[in-house]
mmCIF file as gemmi writes it, N, C-alpha and C atoms, coordinates in Angstrom:
data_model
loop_
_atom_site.group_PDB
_atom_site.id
_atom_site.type_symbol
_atom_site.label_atom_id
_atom_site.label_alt_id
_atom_site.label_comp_id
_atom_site.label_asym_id
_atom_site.label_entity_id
_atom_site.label_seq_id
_atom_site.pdbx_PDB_ins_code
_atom_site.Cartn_x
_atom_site.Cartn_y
_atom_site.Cartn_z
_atom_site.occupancy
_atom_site.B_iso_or_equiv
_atom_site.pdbx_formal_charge
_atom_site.auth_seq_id
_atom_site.auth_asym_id
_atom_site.pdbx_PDB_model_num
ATOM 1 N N . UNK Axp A 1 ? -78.451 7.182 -29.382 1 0 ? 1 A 1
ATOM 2 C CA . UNK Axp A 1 ? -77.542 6.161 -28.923 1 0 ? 1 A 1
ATOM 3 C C . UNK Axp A 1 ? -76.789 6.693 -27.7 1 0 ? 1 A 1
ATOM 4 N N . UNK Axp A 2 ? -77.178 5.766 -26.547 1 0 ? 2 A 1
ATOM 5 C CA . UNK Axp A 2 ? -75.983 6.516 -25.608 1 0 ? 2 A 1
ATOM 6 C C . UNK Axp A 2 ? -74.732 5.752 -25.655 1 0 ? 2 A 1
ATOM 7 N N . UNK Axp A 3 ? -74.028 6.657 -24.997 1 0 ? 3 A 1
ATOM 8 C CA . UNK Axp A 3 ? -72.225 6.77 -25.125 1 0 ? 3 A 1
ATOM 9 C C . UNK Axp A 3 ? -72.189 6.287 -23.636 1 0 ? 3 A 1
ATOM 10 N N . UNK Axp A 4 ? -70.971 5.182 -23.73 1 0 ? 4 A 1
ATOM 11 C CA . UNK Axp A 4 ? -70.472 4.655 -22.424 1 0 ? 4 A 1
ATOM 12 C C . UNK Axp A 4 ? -69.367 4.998 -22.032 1 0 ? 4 A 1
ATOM 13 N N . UNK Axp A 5 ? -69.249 6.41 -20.858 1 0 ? 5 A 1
ATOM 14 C CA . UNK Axp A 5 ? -68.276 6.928 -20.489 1 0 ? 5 A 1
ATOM 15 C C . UNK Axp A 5 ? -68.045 6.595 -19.018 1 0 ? 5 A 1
ATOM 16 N N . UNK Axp A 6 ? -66.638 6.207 -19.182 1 0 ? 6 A 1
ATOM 17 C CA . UNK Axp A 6 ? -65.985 6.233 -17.64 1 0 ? 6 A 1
ATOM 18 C C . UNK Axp A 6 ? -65.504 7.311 -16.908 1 0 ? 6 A 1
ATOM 19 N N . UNK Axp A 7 ? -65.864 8.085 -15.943 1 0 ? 7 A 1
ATOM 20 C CA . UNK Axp A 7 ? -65.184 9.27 -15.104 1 0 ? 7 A 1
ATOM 21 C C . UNK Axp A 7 ? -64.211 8.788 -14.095 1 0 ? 7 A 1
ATOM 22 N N . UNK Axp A 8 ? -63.245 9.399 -14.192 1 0 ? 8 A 1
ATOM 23 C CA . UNK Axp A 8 ? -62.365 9.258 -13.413 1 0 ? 8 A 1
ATOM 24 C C . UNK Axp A 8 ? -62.479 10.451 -12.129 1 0 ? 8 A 1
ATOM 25 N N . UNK Axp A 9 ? -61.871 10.174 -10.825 1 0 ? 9 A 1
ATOM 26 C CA . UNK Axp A 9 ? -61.976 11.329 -9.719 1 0 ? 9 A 1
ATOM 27 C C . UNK Axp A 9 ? -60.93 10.984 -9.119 1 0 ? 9 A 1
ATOM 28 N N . UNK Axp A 10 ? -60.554 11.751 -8.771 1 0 ? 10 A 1
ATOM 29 C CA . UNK Axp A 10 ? -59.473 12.195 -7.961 1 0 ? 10 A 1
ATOM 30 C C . UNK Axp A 10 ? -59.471 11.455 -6.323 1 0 ? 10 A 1
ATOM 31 N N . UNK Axp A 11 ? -58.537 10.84 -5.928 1 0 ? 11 A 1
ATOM 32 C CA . UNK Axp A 11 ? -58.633 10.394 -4.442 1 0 ? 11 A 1
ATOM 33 C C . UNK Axp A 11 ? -57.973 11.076 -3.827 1 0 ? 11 A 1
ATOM 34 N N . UNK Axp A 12 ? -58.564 11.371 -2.801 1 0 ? 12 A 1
ATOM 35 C CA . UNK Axp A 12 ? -58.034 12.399 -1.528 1 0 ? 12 A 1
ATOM 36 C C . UNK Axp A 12 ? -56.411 11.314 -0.783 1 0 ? 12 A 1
ATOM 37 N N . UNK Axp A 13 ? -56.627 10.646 -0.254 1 0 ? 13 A 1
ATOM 38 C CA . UNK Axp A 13 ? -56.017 9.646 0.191 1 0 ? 13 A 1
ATOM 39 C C . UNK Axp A 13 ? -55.959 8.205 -0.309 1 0 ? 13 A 1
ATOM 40 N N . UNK Axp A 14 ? -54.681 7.539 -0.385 1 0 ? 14 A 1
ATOM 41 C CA . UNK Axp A 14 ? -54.141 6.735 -0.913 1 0 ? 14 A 1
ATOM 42 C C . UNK Axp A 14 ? -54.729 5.006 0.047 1 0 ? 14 A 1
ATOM 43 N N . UNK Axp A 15 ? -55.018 4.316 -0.488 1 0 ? 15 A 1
ATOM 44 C CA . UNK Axp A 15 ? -55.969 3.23 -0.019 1 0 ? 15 A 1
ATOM 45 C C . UNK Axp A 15 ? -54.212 2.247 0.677 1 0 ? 15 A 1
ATOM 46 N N . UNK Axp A 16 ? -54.431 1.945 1.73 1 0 ? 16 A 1
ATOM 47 C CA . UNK Axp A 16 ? -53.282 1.211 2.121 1 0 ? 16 A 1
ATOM 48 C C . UNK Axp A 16 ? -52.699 0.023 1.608 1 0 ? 16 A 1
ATOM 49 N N . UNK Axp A 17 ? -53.885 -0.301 0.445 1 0 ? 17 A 1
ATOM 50 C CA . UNK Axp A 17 ? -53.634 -2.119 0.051 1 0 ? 17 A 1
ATOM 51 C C . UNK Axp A 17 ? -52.7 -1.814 -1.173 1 0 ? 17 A 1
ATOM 52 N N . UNK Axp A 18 ? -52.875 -0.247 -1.862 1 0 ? 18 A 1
ATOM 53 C CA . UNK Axp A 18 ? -52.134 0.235 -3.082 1 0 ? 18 A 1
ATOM 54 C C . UNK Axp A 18 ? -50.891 0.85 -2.938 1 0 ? 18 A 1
ATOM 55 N N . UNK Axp A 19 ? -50.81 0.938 -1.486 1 0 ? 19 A 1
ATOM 56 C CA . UNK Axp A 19 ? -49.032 1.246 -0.594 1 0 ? 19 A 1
ATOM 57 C C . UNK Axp A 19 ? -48.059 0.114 -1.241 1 0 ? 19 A 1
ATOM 58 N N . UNK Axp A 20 ? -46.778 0.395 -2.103 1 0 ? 20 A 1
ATOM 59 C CA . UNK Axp A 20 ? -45.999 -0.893 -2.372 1 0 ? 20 A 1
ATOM 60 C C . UNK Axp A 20 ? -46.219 -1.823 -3.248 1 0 ? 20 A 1
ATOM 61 N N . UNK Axp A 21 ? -47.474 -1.384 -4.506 1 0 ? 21 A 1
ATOM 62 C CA . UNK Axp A 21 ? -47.52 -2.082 -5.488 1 0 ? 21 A 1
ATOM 63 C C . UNK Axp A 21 ? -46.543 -1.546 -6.17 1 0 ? 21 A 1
ATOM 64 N N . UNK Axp A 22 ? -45.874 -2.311 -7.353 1 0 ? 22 A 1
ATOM 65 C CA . UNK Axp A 22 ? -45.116 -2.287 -8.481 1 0 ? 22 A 1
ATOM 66 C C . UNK Axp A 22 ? -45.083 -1.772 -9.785 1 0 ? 22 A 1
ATOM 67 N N . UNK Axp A 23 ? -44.482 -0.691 -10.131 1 0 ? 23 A 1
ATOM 68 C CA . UNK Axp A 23 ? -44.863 -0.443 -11.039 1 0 ? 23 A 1
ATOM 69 C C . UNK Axp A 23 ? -44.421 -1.183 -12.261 1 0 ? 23 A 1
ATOM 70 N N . UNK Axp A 24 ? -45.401 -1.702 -13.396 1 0 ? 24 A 1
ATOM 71 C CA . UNK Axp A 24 ? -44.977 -2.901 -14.347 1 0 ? 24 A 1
ATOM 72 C C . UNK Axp A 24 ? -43.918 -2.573 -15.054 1 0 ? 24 A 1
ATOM 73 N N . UNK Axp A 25 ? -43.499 -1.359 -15.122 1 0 ? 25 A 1
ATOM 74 C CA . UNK Axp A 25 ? -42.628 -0.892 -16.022 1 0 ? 25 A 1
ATOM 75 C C . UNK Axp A 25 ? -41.617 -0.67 -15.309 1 0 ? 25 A 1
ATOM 76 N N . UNK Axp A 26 ? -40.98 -0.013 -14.207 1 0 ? 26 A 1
ATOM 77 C CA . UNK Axp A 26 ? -39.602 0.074 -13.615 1 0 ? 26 A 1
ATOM 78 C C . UNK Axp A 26 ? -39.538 -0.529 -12.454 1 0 ? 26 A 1
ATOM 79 N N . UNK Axp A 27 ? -40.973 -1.017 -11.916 1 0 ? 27 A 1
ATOM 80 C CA . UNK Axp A 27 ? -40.148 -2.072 -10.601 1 0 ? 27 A 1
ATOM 81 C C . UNK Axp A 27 ? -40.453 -0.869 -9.318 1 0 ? 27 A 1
ATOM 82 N N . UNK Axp A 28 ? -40.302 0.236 -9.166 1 0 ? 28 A 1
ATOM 83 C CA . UNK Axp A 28 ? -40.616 1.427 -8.217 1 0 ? 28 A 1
ATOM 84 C C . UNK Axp A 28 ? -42.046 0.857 -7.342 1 0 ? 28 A 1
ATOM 85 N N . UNK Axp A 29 ? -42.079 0.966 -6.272 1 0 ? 29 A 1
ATOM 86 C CA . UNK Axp A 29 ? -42.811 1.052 -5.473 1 0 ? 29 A 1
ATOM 87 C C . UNK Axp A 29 ? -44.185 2.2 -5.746 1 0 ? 29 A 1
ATOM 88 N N . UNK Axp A 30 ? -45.267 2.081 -5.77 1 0 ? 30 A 1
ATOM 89 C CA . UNK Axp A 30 ? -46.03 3.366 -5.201 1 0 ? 30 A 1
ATOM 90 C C . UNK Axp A 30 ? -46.216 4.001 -3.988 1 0 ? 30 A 1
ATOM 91 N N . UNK Axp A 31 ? -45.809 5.048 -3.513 1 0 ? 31 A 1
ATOM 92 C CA . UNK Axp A 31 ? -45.989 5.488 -2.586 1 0 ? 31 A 1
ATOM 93 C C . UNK Axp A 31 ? -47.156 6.556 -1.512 1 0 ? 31 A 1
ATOM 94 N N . UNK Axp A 32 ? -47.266 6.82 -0.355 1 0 ? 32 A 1
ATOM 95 C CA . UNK Axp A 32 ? -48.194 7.691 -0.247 1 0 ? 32 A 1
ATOM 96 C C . UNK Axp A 32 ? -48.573 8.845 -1.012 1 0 ? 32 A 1
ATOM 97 N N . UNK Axp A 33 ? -47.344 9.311 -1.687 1 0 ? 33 A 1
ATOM 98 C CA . UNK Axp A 33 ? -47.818 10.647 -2.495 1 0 ? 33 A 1
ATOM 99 C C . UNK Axp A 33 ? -47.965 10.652 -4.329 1 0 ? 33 A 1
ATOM 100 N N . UNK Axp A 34 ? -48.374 9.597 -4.555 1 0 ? 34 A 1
ATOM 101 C CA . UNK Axp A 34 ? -48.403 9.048 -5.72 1 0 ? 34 A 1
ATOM 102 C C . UNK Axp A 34 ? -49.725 9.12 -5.884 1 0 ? 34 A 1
ATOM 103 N N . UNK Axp A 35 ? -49.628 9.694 -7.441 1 0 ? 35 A 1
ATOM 104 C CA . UNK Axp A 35 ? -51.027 10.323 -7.948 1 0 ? 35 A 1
ATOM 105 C C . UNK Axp A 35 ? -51.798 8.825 -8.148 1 0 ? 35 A 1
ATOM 106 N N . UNK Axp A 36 ? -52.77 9.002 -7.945 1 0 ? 36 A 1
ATOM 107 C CA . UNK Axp A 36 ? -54.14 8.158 -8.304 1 0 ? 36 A 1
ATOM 108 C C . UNK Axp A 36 ? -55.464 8.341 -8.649 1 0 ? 36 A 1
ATOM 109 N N . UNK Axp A 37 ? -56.182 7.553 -9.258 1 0 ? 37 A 1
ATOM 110 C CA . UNK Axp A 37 ? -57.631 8.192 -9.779 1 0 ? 37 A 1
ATOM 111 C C . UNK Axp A 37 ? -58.384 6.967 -9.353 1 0 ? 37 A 1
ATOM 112 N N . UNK Axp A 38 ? -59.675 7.454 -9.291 1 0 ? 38 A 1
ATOM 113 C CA . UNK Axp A 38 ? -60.491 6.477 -8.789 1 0 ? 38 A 1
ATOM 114 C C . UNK Axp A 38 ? -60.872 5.844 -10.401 1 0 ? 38 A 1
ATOM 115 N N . UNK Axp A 39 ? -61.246 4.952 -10.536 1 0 ? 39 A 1
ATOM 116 C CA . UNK Axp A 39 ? -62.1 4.702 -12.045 1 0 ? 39 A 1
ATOM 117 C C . UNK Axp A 39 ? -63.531 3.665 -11.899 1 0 ? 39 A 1
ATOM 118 N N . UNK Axp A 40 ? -63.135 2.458 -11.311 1 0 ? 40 A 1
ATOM 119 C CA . UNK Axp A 40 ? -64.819 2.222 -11.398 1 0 ? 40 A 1
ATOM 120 C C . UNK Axp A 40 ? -64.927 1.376 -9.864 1 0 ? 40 A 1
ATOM 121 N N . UNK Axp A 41 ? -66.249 1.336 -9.464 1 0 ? 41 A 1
ATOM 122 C CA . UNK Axp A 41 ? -66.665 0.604 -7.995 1 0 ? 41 A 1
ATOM 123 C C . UNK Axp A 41 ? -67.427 -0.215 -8.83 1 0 ? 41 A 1
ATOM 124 N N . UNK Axp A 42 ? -67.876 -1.552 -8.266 1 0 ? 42 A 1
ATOM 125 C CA . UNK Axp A 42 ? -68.767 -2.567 -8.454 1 0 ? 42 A 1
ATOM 126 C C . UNK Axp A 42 ? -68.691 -2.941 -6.754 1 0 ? 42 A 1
ATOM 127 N N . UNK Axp A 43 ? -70.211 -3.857 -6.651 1 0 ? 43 A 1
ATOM 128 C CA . UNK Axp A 43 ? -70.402 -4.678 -5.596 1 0 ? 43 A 1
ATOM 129 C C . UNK Axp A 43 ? -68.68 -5.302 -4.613 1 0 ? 43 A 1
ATOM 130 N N . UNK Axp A 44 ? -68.064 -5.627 -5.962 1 0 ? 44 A 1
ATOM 131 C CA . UNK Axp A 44 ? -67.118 -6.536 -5.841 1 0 ? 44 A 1
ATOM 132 C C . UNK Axp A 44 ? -65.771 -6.428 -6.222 1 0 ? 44 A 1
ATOM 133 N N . UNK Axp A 45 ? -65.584 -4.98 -6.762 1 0 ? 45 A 1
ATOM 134 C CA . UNK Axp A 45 ? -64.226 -4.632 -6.986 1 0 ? 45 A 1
ATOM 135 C C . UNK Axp A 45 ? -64.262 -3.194 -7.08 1 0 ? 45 A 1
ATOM 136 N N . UNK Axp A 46 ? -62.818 -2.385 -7.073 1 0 ? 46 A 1
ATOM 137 C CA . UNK Axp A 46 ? -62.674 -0.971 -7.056 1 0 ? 46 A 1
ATOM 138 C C . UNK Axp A 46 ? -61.921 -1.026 -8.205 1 0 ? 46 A 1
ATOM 139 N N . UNK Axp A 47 ? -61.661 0.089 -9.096 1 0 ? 47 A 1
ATOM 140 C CA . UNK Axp A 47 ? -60.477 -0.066 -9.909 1 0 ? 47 A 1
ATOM 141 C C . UNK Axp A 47 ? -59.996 1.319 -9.666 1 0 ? 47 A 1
ATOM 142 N N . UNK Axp A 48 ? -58.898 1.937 -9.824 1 0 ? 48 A 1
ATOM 143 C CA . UNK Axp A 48 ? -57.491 3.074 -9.712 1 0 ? 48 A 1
ATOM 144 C C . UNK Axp A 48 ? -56.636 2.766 -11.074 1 0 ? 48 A 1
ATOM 145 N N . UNK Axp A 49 ? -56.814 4.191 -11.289 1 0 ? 49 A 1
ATOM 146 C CA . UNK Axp A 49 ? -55.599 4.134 -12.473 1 0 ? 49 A 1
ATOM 147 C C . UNK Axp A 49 ? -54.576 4.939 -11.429 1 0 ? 49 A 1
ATOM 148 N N . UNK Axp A 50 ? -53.564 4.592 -11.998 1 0 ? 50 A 1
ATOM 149 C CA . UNK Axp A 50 ? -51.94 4.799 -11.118 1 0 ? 50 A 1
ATOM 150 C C . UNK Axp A 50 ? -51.109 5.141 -11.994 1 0 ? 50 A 1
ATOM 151 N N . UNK Axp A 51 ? -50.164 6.504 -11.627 1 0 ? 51 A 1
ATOM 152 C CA . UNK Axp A 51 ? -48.805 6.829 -12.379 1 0 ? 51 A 1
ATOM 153 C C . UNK Axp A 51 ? -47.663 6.658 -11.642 1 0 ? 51 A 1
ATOM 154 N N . UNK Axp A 52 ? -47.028 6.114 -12.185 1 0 ? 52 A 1
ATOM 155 C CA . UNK Axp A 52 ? -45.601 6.01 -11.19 1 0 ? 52 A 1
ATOM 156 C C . UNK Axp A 52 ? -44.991 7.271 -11.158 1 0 ? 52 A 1
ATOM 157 N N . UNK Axp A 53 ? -44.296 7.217 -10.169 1 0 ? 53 A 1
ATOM 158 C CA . UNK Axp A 53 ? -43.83 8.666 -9.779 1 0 ? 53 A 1
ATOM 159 C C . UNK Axp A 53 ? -42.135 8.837 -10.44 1 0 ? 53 A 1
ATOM 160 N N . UNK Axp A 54 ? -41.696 7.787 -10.741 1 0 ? 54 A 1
ATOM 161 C CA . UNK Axp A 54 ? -40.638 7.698 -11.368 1 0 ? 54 A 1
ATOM 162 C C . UNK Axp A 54 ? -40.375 7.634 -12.667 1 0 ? 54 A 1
ATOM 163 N N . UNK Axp A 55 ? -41.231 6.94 -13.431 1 0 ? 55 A 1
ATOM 164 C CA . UNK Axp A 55 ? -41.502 7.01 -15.259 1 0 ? 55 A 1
ATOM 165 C C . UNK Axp A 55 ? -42.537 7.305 -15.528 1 0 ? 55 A 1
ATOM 166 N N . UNK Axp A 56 ? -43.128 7.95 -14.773 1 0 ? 56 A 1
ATOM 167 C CA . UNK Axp A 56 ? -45.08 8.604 -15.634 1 0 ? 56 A 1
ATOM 168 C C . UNK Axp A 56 ? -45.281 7.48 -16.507 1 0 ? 56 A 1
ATOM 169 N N . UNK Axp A 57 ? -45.403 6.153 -15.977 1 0 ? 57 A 1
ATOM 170 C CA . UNK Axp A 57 ? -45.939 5.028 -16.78 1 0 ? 57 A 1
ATOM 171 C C . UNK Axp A 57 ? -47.447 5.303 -15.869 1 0 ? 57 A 1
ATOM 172 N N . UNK Axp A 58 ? -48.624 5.031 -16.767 1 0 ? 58 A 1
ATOM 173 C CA . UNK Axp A 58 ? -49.943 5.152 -16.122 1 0 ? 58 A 1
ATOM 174 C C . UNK Axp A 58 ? -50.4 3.395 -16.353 1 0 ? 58 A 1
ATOM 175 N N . UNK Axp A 59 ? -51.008 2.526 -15.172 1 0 ? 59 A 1
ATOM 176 C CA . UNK Axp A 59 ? -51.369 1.351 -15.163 1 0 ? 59 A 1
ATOM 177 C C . UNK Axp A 59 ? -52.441 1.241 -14.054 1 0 ? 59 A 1
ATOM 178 N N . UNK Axp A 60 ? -53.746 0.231 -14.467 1 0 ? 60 A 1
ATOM 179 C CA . UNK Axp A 60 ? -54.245 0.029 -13.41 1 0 ? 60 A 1
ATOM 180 C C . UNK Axp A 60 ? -54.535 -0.918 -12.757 1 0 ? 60 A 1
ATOM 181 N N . UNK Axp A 61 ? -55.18 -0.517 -11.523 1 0 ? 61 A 1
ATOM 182 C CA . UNK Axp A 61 ? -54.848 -1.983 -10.592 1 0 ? 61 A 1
ATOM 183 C C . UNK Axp A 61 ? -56.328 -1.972 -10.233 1 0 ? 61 A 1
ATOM 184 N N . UNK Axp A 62 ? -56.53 -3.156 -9.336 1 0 ? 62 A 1
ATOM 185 C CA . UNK Axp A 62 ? -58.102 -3.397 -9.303 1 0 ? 62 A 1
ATOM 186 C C . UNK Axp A 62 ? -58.023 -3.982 -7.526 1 0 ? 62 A 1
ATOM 187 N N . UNK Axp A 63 ? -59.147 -3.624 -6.93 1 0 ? 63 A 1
ATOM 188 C CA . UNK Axp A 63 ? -58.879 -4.222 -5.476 1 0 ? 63 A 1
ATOM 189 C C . UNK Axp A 63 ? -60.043 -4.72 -5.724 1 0 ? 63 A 1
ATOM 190 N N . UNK Axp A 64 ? -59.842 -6.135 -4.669 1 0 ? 64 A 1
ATOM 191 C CA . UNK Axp A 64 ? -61.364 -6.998 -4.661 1 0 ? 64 A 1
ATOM 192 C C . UNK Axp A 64 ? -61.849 -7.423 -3.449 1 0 ? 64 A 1
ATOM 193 N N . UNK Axp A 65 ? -62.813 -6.874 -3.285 1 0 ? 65 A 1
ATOM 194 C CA . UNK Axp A 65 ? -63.301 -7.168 -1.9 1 0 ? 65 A 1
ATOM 195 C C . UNK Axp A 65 ? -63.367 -8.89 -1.535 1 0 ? 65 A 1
ATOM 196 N N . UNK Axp A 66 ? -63.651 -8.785 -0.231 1 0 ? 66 A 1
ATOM 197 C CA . UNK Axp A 66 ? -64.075 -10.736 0.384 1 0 ? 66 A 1
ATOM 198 C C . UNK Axp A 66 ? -65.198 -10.356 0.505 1 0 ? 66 A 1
């Protein structure tokens, strides 16, 4: 039986569209030096898991291409 695992990686640099999202839990901005992980690509979307730099709340966000 195979096992369906997601890898996460590390991003060198911070994607500009994820500059100034919200964090759901205190409202804080993300900023350039705010940890992020890559988590999945499709044709049609990226996903990032995100920690706020202010409450180590971890949430993720999804970008979608046109």
């Amino acid at each position: 039986m195979a096992e369906d695992t997601e890898e996460e990686t590390s991003v060198g640099g911070i994607p500009e569209e994820l500059i100034g999202v919200d964090c759901p839990k205190c409202g804080v901005k993300i900023s350039q030096d705010s940890d992020i992980k890559y988590n999945r690509e499709d044709s049609f979307f990226v996903g990032y898991n995100l920690t706020c730099p202010n409450c180590g709340n971890n949430f993720s966000w999804t970008l979608y291409f046109k």
